[in-house]
DOKOL-281230 format. One record per residue: residue in one letter; x, y, z of N, C-alpha, C in turn. Coordinates in steps of 0.001 Angstrom, whole numbers, padded with zeros to 6 digits, always signed. Each point is the difference from the previous one (the first is absolute). Example, Ala and Ser with C-alpha at 12.3 -4.5 7.8 and 13.67 -1.06 7.14 Angstrom:
# residues 2
a+013190-005690+007800-000890+001190+000000+000900+001200+000000s-000350+001050-000720+000820+001190+000060-000770+001090+000730
END
This chain:
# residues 323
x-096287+166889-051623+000408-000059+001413+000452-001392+000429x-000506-000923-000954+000444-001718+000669+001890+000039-000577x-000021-001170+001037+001656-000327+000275+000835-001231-001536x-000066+000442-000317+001427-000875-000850+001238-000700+000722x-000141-001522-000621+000444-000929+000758+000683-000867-001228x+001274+000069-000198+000834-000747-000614+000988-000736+000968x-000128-001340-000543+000746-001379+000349+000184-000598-001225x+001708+000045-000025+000301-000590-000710+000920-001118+000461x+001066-000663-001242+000707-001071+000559+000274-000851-001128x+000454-001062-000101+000112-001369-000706-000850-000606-000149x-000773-000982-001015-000708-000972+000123+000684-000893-000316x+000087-001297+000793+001007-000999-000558-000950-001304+000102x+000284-000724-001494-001002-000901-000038+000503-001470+000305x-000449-000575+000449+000147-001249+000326-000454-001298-000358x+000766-001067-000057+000262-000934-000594-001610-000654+000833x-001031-001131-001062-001135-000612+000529+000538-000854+001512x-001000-000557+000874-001647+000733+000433+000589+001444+000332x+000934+000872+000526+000390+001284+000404-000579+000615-000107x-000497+001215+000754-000653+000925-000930+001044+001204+000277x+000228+001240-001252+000578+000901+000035+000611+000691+001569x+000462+000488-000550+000664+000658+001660+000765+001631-000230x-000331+000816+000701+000399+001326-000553+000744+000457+001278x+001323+000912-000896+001205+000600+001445-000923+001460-000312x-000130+000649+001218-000576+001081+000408+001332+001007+000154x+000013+001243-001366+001230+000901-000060-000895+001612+000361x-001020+000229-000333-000343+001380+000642-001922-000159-000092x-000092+000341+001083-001181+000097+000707+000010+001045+000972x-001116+001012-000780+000254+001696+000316-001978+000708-000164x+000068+000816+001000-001580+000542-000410+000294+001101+000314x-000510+000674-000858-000531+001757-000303-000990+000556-000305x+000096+001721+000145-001373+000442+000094+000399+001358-000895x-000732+001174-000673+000025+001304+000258+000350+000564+000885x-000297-000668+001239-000128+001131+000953+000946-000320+001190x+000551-001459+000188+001100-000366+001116+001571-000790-001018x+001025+000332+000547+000801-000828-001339+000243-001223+000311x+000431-001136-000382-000112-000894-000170+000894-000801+001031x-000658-001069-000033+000204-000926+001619+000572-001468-000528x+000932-000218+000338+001122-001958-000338-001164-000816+000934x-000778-000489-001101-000061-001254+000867+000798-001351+000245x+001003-000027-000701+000897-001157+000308-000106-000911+001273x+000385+000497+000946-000331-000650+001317-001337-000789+000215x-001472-000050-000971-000577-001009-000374+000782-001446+000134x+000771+000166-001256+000956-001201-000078+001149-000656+000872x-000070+000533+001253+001121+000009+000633-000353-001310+001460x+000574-000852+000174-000052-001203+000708+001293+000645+001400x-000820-000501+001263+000544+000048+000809+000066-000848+000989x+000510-001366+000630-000326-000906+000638-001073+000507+001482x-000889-000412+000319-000468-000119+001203+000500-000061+001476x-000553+001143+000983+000694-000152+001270+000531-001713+000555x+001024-000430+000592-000346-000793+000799-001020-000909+001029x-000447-000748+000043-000705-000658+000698+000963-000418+001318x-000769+000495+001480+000685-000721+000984+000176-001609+000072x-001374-000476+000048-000131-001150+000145+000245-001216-001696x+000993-000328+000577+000522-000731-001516-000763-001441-000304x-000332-000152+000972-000601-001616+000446-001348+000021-000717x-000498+000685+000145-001483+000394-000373-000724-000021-001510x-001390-001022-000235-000302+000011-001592+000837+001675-000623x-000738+000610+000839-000048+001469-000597+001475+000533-000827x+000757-000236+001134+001086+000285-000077+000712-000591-001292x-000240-001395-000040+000663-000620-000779-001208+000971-001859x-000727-000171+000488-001079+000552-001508+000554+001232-000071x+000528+000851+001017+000370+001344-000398+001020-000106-000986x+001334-001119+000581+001137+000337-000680+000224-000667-001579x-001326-001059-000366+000149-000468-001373+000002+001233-000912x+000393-000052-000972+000442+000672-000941-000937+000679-000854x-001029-000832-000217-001369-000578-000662-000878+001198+000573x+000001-000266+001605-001331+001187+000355+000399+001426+000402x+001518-000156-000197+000392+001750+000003-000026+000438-001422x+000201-000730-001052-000544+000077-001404-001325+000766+000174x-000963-001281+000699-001279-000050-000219-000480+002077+000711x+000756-000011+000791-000410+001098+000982+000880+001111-000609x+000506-000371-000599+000461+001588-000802-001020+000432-001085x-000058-000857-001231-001562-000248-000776-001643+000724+000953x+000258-000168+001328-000954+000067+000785-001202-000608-000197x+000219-001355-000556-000632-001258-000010-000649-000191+001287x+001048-000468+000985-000346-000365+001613+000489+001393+000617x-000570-000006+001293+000622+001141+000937+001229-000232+000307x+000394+001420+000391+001889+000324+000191+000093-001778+001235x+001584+000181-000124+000078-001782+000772-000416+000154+001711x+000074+001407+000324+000299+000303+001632-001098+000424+000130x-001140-000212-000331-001231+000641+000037-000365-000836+000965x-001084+000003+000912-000999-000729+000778-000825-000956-000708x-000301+000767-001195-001111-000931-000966+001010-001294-000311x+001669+000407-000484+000581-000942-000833+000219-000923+000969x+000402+000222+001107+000074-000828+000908-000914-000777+000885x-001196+000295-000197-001056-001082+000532+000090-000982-001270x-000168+000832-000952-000556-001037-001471+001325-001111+000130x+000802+000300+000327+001412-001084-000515+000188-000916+001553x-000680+000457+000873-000037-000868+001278-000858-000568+000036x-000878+000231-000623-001410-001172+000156+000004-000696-000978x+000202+000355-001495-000211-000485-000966+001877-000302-001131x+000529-000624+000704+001772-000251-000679-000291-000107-001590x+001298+001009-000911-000492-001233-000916-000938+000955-001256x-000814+001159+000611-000720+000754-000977+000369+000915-000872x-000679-000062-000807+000312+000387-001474-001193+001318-001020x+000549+000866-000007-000799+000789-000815-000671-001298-001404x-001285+000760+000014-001049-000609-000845+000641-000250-000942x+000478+001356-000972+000702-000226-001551+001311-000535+000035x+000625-000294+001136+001227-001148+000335-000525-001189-000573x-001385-000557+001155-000345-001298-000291-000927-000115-001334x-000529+001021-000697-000418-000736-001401+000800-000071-001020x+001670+000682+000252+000833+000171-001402+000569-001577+000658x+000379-000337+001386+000801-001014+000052-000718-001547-000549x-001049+000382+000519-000745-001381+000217-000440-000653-001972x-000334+001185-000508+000115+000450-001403+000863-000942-000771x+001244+000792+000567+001225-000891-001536+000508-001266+000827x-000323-000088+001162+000098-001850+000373-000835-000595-001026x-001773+000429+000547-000461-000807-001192+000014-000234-001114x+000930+001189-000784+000051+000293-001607+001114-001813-000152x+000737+000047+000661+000894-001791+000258-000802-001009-000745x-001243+000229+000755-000751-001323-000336-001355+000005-001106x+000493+001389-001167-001201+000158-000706-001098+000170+000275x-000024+001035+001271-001263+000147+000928-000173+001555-000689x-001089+000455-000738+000004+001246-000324-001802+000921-000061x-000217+000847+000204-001165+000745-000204-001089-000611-000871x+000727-000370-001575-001074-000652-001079-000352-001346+000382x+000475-000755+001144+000153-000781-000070-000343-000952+001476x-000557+001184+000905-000108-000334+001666-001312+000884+000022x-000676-000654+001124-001210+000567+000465+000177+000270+001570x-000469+001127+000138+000368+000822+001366-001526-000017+001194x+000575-001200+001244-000928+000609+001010+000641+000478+001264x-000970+000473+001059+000854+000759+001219-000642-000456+000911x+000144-000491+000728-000716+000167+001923+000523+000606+000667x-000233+001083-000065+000298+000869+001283-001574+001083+000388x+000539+000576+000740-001375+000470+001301-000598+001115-001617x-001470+000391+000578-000225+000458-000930-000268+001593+000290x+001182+000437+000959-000109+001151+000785+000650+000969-001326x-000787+001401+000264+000496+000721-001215+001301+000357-000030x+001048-000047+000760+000897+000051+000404+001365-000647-000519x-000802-001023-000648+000856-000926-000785+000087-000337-001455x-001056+001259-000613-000492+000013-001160+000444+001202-001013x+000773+001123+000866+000510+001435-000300+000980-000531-001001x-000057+000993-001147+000968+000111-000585+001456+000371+000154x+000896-000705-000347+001079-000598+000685+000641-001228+000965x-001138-000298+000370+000122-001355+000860+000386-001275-000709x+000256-001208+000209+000411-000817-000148-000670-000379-000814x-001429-000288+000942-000641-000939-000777-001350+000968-001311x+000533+001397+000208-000548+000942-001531+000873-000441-001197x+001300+000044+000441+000863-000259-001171+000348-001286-000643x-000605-001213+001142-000097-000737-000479-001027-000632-001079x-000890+000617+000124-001009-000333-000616-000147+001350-001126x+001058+000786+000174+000079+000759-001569+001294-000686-001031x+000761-000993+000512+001086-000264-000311-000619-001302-001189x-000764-001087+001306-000311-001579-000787-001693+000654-000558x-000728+000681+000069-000756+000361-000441-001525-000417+000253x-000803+001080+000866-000816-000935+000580+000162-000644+001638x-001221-000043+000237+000202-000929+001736-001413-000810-000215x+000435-001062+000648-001554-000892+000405+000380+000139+001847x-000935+000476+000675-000464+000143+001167+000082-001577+000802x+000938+000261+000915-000493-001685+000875+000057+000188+001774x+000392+001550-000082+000109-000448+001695-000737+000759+000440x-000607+000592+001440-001209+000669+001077+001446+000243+001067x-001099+000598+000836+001171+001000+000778+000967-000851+001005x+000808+000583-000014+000993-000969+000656+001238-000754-000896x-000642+000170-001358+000751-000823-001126-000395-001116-000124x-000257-000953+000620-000500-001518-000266-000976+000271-001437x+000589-001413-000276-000523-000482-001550-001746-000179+000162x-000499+000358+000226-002091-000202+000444-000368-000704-001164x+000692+000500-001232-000544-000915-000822-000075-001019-000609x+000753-001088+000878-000212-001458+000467+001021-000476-001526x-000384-001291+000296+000183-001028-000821-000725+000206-001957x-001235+000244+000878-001003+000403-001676+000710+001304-000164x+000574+000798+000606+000323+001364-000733+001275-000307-000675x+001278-000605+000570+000676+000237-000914+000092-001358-000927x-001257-000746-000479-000132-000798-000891-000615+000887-001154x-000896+001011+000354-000481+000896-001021+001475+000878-000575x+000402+000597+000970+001436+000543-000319+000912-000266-000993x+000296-001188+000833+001398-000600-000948-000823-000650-001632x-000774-000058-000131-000515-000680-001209-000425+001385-001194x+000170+000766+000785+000107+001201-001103+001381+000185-000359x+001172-000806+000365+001071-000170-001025+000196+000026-001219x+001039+000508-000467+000131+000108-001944+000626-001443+000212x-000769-000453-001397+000998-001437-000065+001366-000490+000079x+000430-000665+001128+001212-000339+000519+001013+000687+000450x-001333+001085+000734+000789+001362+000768+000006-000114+001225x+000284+000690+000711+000476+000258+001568-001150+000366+000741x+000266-000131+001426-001158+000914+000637+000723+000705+001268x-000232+001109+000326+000949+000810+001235-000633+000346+001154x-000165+000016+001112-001081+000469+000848+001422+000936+001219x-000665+001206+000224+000962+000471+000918-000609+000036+001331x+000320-000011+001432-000987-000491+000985+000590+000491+001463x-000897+000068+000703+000358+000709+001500-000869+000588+001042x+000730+000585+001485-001135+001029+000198+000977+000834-000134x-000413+001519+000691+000409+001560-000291+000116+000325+001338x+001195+000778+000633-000075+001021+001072+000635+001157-000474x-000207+001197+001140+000357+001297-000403+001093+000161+001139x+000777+001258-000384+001026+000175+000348-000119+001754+000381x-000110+000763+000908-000244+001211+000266+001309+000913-000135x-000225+000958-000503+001490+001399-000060+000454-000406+001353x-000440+000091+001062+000910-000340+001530-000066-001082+000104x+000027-001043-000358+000517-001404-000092-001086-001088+001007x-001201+000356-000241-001120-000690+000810-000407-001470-001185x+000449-001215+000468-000626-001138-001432-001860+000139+000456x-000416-000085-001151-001314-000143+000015-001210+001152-000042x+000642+000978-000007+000104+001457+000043-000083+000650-001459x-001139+000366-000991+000049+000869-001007-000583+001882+000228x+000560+000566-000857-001079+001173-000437-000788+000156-000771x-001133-000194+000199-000786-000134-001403-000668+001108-000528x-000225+000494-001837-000045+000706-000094-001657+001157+000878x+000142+000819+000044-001056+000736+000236-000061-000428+001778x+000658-000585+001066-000266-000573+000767+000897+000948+000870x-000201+000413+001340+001025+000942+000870+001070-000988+000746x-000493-001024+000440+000770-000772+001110+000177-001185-000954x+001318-000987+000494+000043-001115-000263-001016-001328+000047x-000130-000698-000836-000955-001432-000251+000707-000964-000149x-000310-001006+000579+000375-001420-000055-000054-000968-001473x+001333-000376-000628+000112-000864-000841+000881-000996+000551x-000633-001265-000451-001170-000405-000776-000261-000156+001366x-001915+001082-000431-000730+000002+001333-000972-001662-000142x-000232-000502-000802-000279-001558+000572+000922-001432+000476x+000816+000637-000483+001257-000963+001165+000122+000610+001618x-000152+001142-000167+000525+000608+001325-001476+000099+000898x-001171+000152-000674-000794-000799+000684-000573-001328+000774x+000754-001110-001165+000181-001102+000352+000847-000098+001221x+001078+000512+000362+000964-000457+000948-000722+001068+001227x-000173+001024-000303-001027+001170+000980-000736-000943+001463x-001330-000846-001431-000811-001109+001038+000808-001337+000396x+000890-000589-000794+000610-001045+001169+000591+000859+000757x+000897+001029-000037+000781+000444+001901-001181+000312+000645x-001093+000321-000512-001288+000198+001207-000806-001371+000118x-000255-000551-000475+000082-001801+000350-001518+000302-000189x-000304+000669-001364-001308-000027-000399-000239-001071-001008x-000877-000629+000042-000075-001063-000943-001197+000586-001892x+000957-000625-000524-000024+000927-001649-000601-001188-000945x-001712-000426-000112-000311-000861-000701-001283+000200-000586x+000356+000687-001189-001189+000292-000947+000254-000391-001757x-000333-001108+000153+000393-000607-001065-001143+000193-001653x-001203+000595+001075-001278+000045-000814+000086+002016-001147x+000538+000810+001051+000481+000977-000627+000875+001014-000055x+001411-000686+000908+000941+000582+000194+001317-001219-000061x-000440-000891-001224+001108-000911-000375+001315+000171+000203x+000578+000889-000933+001323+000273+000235+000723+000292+001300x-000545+001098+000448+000550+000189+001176+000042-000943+001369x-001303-001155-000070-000079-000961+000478+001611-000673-000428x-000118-000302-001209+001494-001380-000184+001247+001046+000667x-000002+001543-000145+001115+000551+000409+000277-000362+001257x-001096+000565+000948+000070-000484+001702+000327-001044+000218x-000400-001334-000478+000663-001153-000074+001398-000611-000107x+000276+001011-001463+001396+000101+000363+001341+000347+000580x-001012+001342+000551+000667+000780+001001+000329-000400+001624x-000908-000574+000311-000332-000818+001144+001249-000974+000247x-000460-000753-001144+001307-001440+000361+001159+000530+000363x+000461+001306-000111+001213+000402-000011+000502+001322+000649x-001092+000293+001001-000356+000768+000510+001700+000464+001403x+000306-001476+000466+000525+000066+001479+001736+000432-001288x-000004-000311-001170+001232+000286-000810+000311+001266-000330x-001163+000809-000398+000094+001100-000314+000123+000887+001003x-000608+000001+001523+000080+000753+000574+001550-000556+001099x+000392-000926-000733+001378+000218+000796+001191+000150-001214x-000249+000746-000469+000725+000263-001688+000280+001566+000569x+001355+000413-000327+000670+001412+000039-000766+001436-000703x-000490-000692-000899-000747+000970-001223-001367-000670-000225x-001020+000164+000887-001437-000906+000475-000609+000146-001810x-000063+001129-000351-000689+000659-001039+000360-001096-000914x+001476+000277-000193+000929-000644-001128-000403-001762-000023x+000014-000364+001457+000231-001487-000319-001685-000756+000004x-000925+001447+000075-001193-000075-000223-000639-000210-001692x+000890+000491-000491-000295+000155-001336+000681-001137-000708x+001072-000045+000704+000387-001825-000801-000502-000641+000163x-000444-000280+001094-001437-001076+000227-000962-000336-000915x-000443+001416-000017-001261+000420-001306+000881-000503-001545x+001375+000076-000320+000639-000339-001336-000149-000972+000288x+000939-001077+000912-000191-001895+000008-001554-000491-000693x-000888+000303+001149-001388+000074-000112-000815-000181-001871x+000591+001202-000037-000317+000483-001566+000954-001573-000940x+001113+000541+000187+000538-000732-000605-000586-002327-000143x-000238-000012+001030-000176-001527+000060-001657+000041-000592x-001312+001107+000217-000534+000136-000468+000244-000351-001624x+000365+001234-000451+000485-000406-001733+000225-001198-000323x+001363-000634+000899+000498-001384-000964-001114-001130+000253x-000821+000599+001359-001273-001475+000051-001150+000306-001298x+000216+000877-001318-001128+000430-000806+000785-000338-001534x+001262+000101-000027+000920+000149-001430+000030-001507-000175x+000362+000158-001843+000167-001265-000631+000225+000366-000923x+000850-001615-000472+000231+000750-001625-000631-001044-001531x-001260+000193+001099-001075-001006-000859-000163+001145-001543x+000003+001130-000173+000475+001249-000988+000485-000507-001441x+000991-001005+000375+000880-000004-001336+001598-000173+000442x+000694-000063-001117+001376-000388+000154+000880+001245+000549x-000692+001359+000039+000413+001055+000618+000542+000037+001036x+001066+001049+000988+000069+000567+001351-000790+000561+000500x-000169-000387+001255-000296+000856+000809+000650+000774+000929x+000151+000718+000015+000630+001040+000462-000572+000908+001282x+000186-000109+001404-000382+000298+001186+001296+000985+000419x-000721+001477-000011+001416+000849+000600-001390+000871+001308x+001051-000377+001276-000869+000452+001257+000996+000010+001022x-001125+001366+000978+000854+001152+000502-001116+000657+000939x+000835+000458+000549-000839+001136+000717+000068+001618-000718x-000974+000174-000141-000041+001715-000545-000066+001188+001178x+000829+000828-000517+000331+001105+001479-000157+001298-000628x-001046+000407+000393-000886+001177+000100+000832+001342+000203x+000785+000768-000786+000645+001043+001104-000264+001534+000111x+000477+000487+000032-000727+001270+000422+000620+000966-001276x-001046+001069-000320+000474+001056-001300+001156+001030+000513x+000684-000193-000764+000285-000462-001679-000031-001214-000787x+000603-000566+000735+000407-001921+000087-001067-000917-000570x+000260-000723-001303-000586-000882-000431+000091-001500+000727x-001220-000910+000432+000139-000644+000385+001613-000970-000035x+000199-000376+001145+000706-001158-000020-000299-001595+000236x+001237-001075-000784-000821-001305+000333+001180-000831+000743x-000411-000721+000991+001176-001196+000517-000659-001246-000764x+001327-000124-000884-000160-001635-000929+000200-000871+000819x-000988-001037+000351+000099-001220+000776+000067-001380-000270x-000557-000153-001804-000345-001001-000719-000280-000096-001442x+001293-000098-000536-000191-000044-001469+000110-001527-000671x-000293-000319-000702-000029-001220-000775-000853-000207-001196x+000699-001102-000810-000311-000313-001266-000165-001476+000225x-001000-000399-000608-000468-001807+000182-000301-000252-001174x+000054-000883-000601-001282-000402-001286-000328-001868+000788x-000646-000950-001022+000006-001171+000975+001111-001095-000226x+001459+000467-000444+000833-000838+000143+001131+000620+000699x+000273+001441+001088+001032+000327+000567-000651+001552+000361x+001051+000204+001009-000895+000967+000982+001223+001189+000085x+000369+001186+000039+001566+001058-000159-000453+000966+001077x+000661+000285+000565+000271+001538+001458+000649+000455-000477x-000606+000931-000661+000936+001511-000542-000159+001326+001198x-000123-000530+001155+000289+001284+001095+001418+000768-000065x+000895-000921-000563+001338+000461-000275-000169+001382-000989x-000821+000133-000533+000040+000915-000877-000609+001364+000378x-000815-000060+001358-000419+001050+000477+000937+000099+001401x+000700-000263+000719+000948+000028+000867+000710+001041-000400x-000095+001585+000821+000970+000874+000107+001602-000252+000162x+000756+000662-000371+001410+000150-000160+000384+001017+000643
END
């Protein structure tokens, strides 16, 4: 009674790094009992409605080439969606997960930066959310092999100065070290930032619910200081605070809430890194991670890539920059 499903076509192989590439000539399913159905139109590309507003992140993210690719694949949501259009108004610039680990990838392959040869840590929140298979930072750490743990919620590096001295010294001799880094927001099917479904859960939840707590008590002008057993979220409020009268006069409060929380993160890290390690790179790729709704494998906005060792410092953001 099951259906028979032939796809056939070309395989055409391609010249290195390439990988193969196949023309799709018949793709057809049948049964006993119904006759058989063309799926062809699978394969079939059709540009995206118009966007009114041309001016607009969105607009402009609709018409790259790259994320109507991406949205045919059904990587990201269709371009005219609500979801696609919060995500590309708050966050310019974002990139399906397996975008940013193939790109970021053969930049580093440039500089003899490779798996046998690099040791992999992450700071980001340690919400389960960011840990699903398919996400960024799953595949990253199935790719370089391995993760050493450095950040608490929010993404900040918690584990100081002594952590990534333990870290980086588990280097292979005169190897690299990579740390990927950030916080996380969610992105809802109707286009709410900060907004997930989580599984088993009826109504929407707040990601990342300790940032959005943090900013919660400064607009209520509650004061957030428990340093004895609520550390983290203590340094979050702190940081949230200073920047409090910015965010809430920001177009996309959520959005320019969560960059806050990336800067934050980010100056965190570089006040902890060194390349006391060895003659190796270090290698800092950081971002915000964007939570989105099922089907949709997380997405990431690249904010900060670079390669240092201690005689010269390289910005390879060029290499994650949509087209």
């Amino acid at each position: 009674p099951g259906n028979l499903v032939l796809l056939g076509g070309i395989q055409i192989n391609m010249p290195a790094p390439f990988e193969d590439q196949f023309c799709p000539l018949m793709f057809q399913i049948s049964s006993e009992t119904r006759p058989s159905t063309d799926l062809m139109s699978a394969f079939s590309y059709e540009p995206p409605a118009t966007l009114e507003d041309q001016a607009s992140y969105a607009a402009v993210a609709a018409s790259k080439q790259c994320n109507q690719l991406f949205s045919w694949l059904e990587l990201i949501p269709p371009t005219v969606s609500p979801c696609f259009q919060a995500l590309h108004a708050g966050f310019p610039g974002t990139l399906p997960g397996q975008a940013v680990l193939h790109r970021s990838t053969r930049g580093l392959n440039k500089f003899g930066i490779r798996p046998d040869n690099t040791i992999f840590g992450q700071s980001i929140c340690p919400d389960e959310i960011n840990n699903e298979k398919g996400d960024l930072a799953y595949m990253m750490k199935q790719y370089w092999g391995g993760c050493f743990p450095m950040g608490g919620i929010g993404g900040a590096p918690y584990v100081g100065k002594t952590g990534f001295m333990a870290f980086s010294h588990h280097v292979p001799d005169d190897g690299h070290v990579m740390v990927l880094f950030g916080p996380h927001v969610a992105v809802s099917e109707d286009g709410q930032l900060g907004k997930y479904k989580r599984i088993g859960q009826a109504e929407l939840s707040g990601a990342c619910g300790a940032v959005l707590a943090a900013y919660n008590s400064a607009c209520a002008g509650t004061s957030f200081d428990d340093m004895e057993t609520d550390m983290q979220e203590t340094w979050l409020y702190r940081e949230v605070e200073k920047q409090l009268d910015t965010i809430n006069a920001a177009e996309f409060p959520i959005a320019a809430l969560t960059h806050v929380a990336f800067a934050a993160c980010r100056e965190k890290l570089l006040g902890i890194v060194n390349h006391n390690y060895g003659p190796g790179f270090l290698i800092l790729l950081g971002g915000i991670q964007i939570n989105m709704p099922a089907p949709y494998e997380d997405a990431f906005q690249p904010l900060f890539f670079q390669v240092s060792n201690k005689n010269k410092s390289v910005n390879l953001m060029d290499n994650l920059v949509s087209q």
